[in-house]
NUDO-556377 format. One line per 8 residues: number of its first residue (from 1); their letters; for each residue x, y, z of N, C-alpha, C. Coordinates in pm, whole numbers, plus 50000, padded with zeros to 5 digits. Example, Ala and Ser with C-alpha at 12.3 -4.5 7.8 and 13.67 -1.06 7.14 Angstrom:
2
1> AS> 51319/49431/50780/51230/49550/50780/51320/49670/50780  51285/49775/50708/51367/49894/50714/51290/50003/50787
//
This chain:
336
1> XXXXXXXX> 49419/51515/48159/49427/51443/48034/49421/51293/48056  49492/51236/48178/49474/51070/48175/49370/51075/48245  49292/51158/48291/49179/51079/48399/49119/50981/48346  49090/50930/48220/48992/50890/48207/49079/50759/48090  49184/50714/48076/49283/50610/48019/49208/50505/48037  49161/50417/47948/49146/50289/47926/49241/50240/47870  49336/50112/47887/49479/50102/47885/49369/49993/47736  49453/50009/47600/49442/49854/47569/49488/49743/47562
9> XXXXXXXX> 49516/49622/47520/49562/49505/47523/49715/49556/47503  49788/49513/47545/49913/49541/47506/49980/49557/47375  50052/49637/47322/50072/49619/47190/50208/49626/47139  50300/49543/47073/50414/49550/47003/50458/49579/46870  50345/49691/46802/50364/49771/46685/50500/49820/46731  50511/49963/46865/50632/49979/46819/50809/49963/46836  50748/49848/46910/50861/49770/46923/50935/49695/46833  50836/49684/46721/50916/49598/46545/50996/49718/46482
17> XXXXXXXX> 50966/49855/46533/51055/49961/46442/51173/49969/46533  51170/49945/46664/51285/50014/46756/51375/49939/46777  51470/49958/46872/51534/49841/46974/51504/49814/47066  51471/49691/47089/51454/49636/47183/51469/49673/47353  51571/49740/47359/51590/49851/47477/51520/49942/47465  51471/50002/47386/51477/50135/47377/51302/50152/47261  51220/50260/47316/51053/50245/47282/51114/50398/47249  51048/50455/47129/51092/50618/47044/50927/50638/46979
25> XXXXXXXX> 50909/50755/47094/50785/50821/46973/50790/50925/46900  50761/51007/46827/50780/51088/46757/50633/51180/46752  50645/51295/46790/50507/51376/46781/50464/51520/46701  50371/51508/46613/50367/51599/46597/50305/51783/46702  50292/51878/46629/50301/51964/46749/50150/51974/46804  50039/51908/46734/49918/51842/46777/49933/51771/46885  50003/51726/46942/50026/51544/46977/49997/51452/46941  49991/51460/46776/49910/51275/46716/50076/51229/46707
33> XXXXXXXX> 50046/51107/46716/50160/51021/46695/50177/50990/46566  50347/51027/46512/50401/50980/46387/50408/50867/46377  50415/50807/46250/50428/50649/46245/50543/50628/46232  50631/50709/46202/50778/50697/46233/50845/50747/46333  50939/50650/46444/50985/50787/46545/51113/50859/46485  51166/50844/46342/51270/50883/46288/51258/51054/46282  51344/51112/46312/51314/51263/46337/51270/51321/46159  51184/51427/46193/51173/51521/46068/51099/51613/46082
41> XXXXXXXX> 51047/51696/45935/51034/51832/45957/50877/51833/46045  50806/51738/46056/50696/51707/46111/50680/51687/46269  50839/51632/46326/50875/51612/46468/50837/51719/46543  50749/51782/46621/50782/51868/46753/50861/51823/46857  50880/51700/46887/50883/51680/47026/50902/51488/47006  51017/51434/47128/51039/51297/47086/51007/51221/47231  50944/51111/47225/50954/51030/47390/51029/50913/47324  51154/50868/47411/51210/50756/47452/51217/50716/47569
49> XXXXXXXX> 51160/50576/47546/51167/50509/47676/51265/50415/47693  51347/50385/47799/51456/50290/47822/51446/50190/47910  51439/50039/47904/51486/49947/47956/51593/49982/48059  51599/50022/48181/51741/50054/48223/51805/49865/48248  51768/49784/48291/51767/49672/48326/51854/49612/48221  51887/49669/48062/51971/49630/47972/52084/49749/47981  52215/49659/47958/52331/49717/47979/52332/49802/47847  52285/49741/47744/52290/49837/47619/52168/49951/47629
57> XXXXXXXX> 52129/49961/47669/52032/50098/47779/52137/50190/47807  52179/50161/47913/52223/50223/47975/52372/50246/47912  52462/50183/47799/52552/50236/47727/52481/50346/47656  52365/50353/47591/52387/50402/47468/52322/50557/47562  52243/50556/47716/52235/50696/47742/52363/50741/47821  52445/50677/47862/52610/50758/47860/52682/50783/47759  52639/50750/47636/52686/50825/47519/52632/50957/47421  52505/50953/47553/52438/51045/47459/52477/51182/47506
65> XXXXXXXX> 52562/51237/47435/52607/51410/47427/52516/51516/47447  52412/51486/47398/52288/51616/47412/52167/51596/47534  52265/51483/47588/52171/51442/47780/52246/51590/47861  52252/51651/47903/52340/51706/48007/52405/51622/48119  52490/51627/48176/52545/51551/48240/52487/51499/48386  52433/51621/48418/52340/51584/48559/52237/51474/48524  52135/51495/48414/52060/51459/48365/52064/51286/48354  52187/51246/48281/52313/51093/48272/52281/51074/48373
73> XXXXXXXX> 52330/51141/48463/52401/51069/48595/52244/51031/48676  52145/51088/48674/51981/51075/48732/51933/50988/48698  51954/50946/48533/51852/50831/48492/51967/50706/48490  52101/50695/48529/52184/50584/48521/52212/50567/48712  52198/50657/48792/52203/50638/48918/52188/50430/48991  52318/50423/49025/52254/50309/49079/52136/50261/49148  52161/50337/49247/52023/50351/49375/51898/50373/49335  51836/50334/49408/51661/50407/49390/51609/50503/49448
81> XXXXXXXX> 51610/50642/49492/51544/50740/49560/51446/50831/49542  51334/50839/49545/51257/50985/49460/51306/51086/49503  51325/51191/49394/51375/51321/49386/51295/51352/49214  51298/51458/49262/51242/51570/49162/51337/51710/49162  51407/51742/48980/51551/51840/49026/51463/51954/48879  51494/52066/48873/51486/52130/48776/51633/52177/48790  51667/52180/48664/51823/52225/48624/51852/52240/48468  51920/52363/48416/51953/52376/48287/51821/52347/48201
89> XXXXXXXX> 51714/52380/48257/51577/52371/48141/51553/52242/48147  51588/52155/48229/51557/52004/48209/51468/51958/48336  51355/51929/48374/51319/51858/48461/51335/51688/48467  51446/51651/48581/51432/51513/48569/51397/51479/48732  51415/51290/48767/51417/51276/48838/51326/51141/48902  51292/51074/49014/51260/50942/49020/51127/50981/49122  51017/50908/49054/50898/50938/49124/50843/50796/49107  50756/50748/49224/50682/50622/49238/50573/50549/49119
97> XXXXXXXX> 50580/50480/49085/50444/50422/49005/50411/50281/49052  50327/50189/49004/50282/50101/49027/50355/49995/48941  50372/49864/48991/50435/49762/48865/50307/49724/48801  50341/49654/48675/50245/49640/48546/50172/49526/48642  50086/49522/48604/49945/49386/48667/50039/49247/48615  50089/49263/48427/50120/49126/48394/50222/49086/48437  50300/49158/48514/50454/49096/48551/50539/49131/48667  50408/49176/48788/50460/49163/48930/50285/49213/48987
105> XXXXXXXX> 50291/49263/49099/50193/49278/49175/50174/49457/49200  50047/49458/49142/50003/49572/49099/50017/49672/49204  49973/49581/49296/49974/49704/49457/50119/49742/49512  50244/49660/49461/50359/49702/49491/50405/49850/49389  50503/49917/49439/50506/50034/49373/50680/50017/49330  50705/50073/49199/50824/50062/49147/50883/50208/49146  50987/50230/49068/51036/50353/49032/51054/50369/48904  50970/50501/48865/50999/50579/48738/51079/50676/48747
113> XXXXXXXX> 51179/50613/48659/51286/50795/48615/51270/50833/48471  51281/50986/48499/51243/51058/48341/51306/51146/48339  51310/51241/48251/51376/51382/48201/51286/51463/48102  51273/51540/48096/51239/51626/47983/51250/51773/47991  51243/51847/47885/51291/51978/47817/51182/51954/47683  51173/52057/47637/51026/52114/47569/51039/52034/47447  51159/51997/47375/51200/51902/47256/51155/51728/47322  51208/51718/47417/51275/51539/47423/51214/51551/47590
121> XXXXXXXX> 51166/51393/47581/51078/51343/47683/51178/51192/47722  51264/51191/47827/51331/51031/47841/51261/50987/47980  51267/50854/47965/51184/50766/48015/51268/50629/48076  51270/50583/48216/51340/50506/48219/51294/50400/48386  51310/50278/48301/51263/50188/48451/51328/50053/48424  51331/49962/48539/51410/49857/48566/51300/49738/48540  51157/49775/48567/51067/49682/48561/50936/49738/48490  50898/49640/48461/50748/49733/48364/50632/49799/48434
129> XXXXXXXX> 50629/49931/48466/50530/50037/48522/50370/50009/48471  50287/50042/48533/50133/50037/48509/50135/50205/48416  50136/50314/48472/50094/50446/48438/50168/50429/48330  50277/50415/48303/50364/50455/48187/50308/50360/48064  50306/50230/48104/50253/50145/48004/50086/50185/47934  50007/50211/48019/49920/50250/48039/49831/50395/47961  49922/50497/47918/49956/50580/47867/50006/50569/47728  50100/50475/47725/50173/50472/47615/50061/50403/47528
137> XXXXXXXX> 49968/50335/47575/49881/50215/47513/49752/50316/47486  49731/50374/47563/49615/50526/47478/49660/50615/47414  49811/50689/47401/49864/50721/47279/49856/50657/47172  49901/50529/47175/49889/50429/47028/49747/50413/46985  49637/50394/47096/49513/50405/47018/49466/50522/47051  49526/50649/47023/49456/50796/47009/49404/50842/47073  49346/50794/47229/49270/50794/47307/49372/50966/47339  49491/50950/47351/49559/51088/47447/49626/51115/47347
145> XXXXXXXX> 49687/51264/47294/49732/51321/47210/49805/51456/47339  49954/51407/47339/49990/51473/47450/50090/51608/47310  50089/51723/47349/50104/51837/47295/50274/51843/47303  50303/51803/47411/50415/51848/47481/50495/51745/47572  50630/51751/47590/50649/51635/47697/50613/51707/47816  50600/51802/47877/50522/51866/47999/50401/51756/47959  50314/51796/47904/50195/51698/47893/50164/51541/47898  50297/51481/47854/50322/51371/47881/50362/51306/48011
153> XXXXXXXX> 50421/51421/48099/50465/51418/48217/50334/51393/48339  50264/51514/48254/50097/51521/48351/50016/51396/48311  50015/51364/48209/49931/51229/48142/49976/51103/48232  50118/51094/48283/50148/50965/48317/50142/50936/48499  50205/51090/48542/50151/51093/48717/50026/51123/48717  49922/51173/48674/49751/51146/48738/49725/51037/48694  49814/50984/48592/49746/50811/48574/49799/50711/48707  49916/50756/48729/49928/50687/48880/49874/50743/48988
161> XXXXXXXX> 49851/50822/48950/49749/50914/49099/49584/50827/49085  49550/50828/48963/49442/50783/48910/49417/50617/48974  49554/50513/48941/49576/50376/48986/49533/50419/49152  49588/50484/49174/49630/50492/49371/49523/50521/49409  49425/50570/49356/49305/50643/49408/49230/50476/49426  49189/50423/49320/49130/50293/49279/49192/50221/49341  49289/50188/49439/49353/50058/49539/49348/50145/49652  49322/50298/49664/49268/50347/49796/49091/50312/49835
169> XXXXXXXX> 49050/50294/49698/48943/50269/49689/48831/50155/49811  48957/50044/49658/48931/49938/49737/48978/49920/49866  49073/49966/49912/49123/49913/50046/49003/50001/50113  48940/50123/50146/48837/50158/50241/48742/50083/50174  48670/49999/50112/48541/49936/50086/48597/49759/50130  48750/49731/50186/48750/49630/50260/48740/49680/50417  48799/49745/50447/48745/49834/50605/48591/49876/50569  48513/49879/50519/48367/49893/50543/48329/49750/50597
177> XXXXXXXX> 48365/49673/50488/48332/49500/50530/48394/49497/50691  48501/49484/50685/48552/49472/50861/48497/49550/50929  48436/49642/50915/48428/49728/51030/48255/49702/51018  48173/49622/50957/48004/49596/50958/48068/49443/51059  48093/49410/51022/48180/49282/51118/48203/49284/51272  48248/49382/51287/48342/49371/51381/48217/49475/51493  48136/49570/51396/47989/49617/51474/47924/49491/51514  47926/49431/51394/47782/49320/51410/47827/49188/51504
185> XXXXXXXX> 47972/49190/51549/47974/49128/51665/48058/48977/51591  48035/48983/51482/48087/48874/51409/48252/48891/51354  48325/48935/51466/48478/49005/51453/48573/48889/51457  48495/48768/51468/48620/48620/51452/48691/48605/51271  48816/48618/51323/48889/48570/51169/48903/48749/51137  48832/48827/51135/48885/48977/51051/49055/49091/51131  49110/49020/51196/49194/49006/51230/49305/49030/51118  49281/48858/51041/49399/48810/50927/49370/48910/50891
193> XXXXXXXX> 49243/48954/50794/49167/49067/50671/49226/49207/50714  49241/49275/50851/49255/49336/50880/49411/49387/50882  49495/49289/50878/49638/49317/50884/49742/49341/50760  49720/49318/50644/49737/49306/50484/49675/49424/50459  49575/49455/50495/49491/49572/50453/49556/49727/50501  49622/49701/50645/49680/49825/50696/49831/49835/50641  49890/49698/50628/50020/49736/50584/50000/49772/50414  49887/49761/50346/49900/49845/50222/49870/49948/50248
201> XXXXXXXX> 49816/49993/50303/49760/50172/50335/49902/50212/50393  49980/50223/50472/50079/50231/50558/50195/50247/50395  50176/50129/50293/50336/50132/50177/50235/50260/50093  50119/50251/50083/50079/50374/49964/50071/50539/50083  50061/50526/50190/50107/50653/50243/50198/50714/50220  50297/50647/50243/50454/50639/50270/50503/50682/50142  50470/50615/50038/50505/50686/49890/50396/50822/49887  50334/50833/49891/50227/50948/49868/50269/51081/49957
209> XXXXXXXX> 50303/51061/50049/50380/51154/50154/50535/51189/50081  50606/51080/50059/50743/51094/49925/50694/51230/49831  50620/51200/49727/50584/51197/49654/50537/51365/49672  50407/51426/49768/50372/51491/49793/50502/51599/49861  50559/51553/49963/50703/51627/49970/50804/51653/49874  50831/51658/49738/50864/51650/49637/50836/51754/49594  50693/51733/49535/50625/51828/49449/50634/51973/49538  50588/51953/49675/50609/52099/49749/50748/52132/49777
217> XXXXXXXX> 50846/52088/49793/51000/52114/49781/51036/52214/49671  51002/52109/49516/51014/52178/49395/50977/52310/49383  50811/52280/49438/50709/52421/49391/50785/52496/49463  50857/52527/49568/50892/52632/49652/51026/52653/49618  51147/52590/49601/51246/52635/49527/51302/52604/49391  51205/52597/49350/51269/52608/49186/51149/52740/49118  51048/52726/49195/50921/52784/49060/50971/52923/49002  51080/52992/49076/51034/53105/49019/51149/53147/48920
225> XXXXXXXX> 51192/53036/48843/51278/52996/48761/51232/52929/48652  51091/52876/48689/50982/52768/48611/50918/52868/48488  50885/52765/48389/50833/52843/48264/50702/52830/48299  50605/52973/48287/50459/52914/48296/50362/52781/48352  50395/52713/48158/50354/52610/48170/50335/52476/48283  50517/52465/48318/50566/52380/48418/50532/52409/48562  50516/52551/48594/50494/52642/48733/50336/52572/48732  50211/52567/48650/50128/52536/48617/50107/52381/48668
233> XXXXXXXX> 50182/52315/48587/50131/52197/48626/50219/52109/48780  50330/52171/48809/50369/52135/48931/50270/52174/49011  50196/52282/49024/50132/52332/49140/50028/52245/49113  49956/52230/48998/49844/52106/48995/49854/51986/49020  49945/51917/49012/50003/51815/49076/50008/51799/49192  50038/51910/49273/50117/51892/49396/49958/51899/49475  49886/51982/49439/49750/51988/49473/49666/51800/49471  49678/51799/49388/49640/51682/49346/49665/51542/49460
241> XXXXXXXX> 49809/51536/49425/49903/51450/49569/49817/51457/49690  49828/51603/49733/49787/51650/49867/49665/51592/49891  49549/51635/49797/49439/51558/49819/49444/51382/49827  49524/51346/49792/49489/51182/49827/49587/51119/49915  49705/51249/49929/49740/51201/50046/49647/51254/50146  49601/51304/50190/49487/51317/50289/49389/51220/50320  49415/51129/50199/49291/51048/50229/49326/50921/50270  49454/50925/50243/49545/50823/50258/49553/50865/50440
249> XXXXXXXX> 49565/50955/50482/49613/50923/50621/49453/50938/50661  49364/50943/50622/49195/50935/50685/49190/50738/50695  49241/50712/50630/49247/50606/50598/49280/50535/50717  49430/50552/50714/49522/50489/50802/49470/50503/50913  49399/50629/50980/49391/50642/51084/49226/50548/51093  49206/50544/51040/49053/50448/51006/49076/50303/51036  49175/50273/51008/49252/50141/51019/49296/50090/51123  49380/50227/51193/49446/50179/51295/49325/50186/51456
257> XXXXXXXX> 49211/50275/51402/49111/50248/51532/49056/50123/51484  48989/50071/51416/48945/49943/51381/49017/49828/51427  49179/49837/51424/49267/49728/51474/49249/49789/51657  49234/49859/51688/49250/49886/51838/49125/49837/51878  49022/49842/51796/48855/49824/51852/48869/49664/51840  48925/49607/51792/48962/49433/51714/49063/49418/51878  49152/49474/51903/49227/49438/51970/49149/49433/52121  49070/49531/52163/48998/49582/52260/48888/49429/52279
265> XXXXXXXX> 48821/49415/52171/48731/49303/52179/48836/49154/52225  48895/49137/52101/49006/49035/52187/49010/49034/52334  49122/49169/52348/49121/49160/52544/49002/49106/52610  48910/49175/52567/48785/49178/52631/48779/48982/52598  48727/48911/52515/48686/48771/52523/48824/48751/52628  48913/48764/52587/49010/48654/52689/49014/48699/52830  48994/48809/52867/48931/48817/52998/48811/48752/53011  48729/48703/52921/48611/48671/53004/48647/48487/53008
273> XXXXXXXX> 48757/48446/52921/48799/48346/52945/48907/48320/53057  48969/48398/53084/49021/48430/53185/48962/48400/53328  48836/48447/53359/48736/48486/53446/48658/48300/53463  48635/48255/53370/48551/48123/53351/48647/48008/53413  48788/48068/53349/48887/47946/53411/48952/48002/53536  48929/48067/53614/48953/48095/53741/48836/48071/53854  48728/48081/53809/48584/48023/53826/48609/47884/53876  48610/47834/53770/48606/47674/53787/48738/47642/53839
281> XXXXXXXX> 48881/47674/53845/49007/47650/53947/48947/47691/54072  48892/47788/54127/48817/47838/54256/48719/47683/54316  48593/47655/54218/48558/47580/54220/48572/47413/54289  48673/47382/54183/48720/47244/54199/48821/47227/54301  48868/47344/54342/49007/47296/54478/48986/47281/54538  48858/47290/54623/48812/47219/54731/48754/47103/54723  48696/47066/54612/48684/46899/54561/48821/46839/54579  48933/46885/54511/49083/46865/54447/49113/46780/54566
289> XXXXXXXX> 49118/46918/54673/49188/46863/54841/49123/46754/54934  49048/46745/54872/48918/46620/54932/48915/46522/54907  48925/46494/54789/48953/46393/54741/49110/46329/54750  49223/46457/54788/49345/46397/54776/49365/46338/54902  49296/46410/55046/49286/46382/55111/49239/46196/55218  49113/46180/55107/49066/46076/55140/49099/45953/55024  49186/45991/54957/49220/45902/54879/49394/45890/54904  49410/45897/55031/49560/45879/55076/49569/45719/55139
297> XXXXXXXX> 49616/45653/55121/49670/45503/55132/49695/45509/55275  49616/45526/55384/49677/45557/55466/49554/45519/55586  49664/45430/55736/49518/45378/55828/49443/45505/55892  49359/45516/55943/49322/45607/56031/49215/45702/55978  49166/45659/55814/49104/45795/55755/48927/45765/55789  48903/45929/55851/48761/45877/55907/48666/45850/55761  48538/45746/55867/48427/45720/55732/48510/45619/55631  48643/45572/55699/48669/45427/55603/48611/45320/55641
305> XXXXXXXX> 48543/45285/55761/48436/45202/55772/48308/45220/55743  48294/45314/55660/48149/45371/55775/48042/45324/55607  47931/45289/55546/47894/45204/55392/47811/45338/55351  47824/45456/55458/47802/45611/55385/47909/45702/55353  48002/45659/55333/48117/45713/55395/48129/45824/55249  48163/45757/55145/48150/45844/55000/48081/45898/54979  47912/45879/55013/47848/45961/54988/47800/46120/55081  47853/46042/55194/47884/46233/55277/48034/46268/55207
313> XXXXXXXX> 48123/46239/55197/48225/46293/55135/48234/46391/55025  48116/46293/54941/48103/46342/54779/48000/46521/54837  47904/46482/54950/47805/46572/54972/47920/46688/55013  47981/46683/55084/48085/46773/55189/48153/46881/55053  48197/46762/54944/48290/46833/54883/48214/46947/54817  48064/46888/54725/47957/46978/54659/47933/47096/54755  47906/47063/54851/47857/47196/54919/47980/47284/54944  48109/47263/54965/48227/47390/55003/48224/47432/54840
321> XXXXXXXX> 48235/47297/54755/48267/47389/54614/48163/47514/54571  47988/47488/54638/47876/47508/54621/47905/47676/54665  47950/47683/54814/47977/47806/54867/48110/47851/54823  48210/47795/54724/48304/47900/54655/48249/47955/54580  48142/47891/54515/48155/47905/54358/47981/48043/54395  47956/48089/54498/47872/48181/54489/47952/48298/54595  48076/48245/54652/48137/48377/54711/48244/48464/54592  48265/48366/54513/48326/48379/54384/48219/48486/54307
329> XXXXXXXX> 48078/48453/54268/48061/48518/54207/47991/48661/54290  47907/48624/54392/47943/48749/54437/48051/48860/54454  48205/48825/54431/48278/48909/54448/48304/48940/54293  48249/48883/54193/48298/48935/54034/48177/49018/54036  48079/48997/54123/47958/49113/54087/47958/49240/54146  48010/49234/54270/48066/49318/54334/48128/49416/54238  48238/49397/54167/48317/49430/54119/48283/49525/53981  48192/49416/53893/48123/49439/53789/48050/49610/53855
//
């Protein structure tokens, strides 16, 4: 259902009916959206979303009696951990999303907590989510007509599966660039490019592996307790995960030979700089000693009379440096 979300401009229609903490949709059993989220005979099914970040958030869902108590305690949890729980007909629990583009950095990943049961869909984050926002903004323009909060559930993780795919994207079409680079011999500077690039593949693994361990945890001890529907779309999900976590570690491992082939070339130039400045130290020490020699303040040094005296000196020194500097390279060829 989200594959295909074009988010629109942001919108604060229904934020003039609600509180300010707190975003209430109201659906009919179609999934078109009521223009009221006030309950009635038209309601199937309700999404609230919560500000947890406001203290009046988070009062008014410890007062709420018809939360179950596990349920409270999941979406008010201090900590941040992903978990995924089925209990008492309620699926809740904290799964990864992306922060909103307008008000942190898209490629960092936040935490979504939610709940739902076949009536009521709760919704809850500390900072503003991409998928959730994202979703909520093609509900309002009709684009998604979710049936069910199960459906709302699936609408909002393939939309972050959907985000993750598109910054997996891009990150292998910047390893194409580095890695035509680093063939074509022109591997100076892709280094920096190269290091930003692996530690994002490395934070979207790492959640995706979360994430993917989750869904197969669930599917294996809860499903056979699961209604249809839910047995249904966990297993599609979890399928889903799997596939891009896979691609996610094709990735990584794509990355991390590219930094070894980067690293390999490195070694390689500074050995050959290595090699050039041992060359020329080989070279010049027999000039070095020759000169320290005959430039000692001192009576007795032969050829201090002599009006050739520097210029056999200078000759003496060229020719020993002459025969280092080809026993030298005979022995790097040797070697070679």
């Amino acid at each position: 259902m989200a594959d295909n979300i074009t988010p629109d401009p942001p919108s604060t229609a229904t934020l003039l009916q609600n509180d300010e903490f707190v975003i209430a949709h109201s659906f009919r059993g179609d999934g078109t959206l009521l223009p009221s989220p006030a309950a009635g005979a038209e309601t199937a099914w309700v999404w609230k979303s919560y500000g947890l970040a406001d203290a009046r958030a988070r009062r008014n869902l410890e007062t709420d009696e018809s939360l179950p108590e596990v349920v409270r305690e999941a979406l008010l949890s201090p900590g941040d951990q992903y978990q995924i729980t089925y209990e008492e007909g309620w699926l809740y629990g904290e799964l990864p999303d992306l922060q909103h583009k307008h008000y942190g950095d898209p490629r960092e990943l936040g935490y979504f907590r939610f709940a739902f049961n076949d009536r009521l869909f709760i919704s809850g984050r500390r900072h503003p989510l991409q998928s959730v926002d994202d979703v909520r903004q093609a509900i309002l323009g009709g684009k998604v007509k979710p049936k069910s909060p199960i459906a709302l559930f699936n609408a909002i993780f393939r939309r972050f599966l959907d985000l993750l795919k598109t910054e997996i994207t891009k990150l292998s079409e910047t390893l194409d660039s580095i890695e035509d680079h680093i063939v074509g011999e022109s591997w100076q500077g892709e280094r920096e490019r190269l290091v930003p690039v692996r530690r994002q593949i490395v934070v979207f693994h790492r959640y995706l592996t979360a994430a993917t361990g989750l869904f197969r945890h669930i599917d294996h001890a809860d499903r056979r307790v699961f209604p249809e529907e839910l047995d249904d779309l966990i297993e599609g999900l979890s399928r889903r995960a799997e596939t891009l976590h896979a691609e996610g570690e094709q990735l990584q491992q794509r990355a991390r030979l590219l930094q070894d082939e980067l690293l390999a070339k490195l070694t390689d130039q500074s050995n050959r700089f290595l090699y050039v400045l041992s060359v020329m130290t080989a070279v010049l020490l027999p000039s070095t000693v020759i000169s320290g020699l005959f430039g000692m303040n001192t009576g007795g040094l032969p050829l201090a009379q002599s009006g050739q005296g520097f210029w056999l000196i200078t000759a003496l020194a060229l020719g020993i440096s002459g025969m280092v500097y080809l026993v030298v390279r005979k022995i790097g060829g040797s070697r070679n």
